[in-house]
N, C-alpha and C positions, 0 to 999 in steps of 0.2 A: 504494500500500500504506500503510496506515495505520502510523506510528510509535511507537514504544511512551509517546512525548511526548505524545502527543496523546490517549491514552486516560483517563490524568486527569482531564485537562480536562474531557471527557463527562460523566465521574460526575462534575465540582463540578458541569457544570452541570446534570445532572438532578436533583441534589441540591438547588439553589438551588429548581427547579422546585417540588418536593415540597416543601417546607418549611413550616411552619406562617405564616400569614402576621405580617406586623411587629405591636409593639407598638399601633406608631402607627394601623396599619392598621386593625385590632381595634376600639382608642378611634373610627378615625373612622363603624366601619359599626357600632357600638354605637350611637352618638347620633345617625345617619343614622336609625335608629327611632328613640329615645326621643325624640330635641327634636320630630320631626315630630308624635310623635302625641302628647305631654302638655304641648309646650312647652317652652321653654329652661329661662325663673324656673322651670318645677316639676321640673327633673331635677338632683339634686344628684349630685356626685361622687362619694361613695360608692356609687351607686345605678350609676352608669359605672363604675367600675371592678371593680366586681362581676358586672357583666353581660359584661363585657369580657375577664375574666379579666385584669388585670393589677393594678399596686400603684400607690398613689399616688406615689411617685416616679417611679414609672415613664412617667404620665398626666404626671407637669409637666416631666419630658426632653425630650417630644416636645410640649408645650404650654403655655405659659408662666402661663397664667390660663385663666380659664370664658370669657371674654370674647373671648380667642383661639382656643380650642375651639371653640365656636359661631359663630367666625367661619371657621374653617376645615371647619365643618358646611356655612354659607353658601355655601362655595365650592364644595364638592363636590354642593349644591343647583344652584348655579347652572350646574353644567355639565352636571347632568341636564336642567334646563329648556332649554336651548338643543338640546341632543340628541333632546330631543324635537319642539321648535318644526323645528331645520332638516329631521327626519326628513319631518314633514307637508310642509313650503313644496316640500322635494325633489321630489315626487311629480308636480308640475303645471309644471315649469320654460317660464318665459315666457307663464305665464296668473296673475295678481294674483287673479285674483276666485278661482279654482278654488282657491288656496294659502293665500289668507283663508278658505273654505270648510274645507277639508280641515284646519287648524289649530283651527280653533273646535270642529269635530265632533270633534275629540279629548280638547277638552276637556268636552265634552257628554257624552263616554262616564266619562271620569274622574269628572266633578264628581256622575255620581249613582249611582255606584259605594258598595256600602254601607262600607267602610274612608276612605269622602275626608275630609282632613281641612285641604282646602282647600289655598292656593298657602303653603309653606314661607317665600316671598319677604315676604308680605303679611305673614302673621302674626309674621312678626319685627317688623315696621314696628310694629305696632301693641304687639307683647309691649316695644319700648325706643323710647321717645321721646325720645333722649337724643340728639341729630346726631349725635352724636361720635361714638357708640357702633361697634364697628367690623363686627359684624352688621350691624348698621340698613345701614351703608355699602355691603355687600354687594347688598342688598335694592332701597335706592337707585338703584345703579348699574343692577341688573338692569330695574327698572320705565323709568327713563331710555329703555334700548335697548331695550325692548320697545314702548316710545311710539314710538323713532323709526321702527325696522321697520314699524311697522305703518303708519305717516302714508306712508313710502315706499312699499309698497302700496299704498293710496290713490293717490299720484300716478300710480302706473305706470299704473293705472287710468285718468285722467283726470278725474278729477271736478275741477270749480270751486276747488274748499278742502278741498286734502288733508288739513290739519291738522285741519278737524271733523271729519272722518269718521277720520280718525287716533285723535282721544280717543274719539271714539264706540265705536270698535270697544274703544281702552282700557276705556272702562266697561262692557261688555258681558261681556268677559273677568273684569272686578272681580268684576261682577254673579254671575256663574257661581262663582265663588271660593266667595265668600261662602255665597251661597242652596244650593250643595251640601253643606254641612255642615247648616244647617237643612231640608230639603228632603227630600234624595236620589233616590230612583228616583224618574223623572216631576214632580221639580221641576222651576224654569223654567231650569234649566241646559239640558233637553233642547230647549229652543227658539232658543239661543244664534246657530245658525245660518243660521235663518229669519229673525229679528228681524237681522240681515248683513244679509244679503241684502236687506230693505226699505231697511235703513239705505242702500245701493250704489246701490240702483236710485233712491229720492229724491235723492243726490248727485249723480247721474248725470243725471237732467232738470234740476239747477237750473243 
């Protein structure tokens, strides 16, 4: 039998449930669109907290600068991109080529999508060239581990020099990045994973 102690409880926590989401919250799925689709440099803060619905006190409680903002953009990028990379690789567990395949034709669908507005990761890179900077770092780290995965693919594989075929497939992904913002439908992102697959199969006879 349910205790009259325990009915509170219920309503805080369907109450917690309902609630409008946090401050922070807001800030971060406000510039989860803006920085992706105009840029970091071009989104100022009045423009976030506008769109956000909250006050600029309230934006540097939960953020201490634009710098940490966008890097806690970064983060919440980064863990989309991996969400989506393990979702593909999941799909073929214990086949390398078919998980290479199934990852790139994702991105082939994405890159000539008419909203693409390219890898979040990259265009940071290139929006601050500053090392330091603590986005860039984010971006960094991400391209890092997406070099290594992929080279580790390649070995599972067996090829000669997992590490070429490793960058190979790194610039192939760049390639896609890039050219579906210039491109789109039926640009050469849609070939991403045919030009794989030659890349594999020459690795594979040398």
């Amino acid at each position: 039998m349910e205790s009259s102690g325990d009915r509170p409880a219920a309503k805080a926590s369907k109450g917690r449930a309902d609630a409008p989401p946090r401050a922070a919250d807001r800030i971060r799925a406000t510039v989860r669109e803006l920085f992706y689709r105009q840029g970091i440099r071009a989104v100022g803060i009045e423009e976030i907290v506008e769109r956000a619905g909250v006050t600029k006190p309230s934006l540097y409680r939960n953020f201490a600068s634009k710098d940490e903002l966008a890097a806690a953009y970064m983060r919440d990028y980064d863990t989309e991109f991996w969400g989506r990379y393990d979702a593909a690789v999941s799909r073929h567990p214990g086949d390398p080529r078919a998980q290479i395949m199934a990852y790139l034709s994702a991105i082939s669908v994405r890159a000539q999508s008419a909203d693409y507005r390219g890898c979040g990761m990259t265009n940071a890179a290139v929006e601050f060239p500053d090392r330091s900077n603590p986005a860039r770092l984010v971006a960094v780290g991400n391209k890092h581990e997406l070099r290594r995965r992929l080279t580790e693919l390649a070995r599972q594989l067996g090829v000669r020099e997992p590490e070429v075929l490793g960058d190979g497939l790194l610039l192939l992904v760049e390639g896609a990045y890039v050219s579906g913002q210039l491109f789109g439908e039926g640009g050469p992102a849609r070939s991403i994973a045919i030009a794989a697959g030659l890349m594999i199969d020459a690795s594979l006879k040398t």
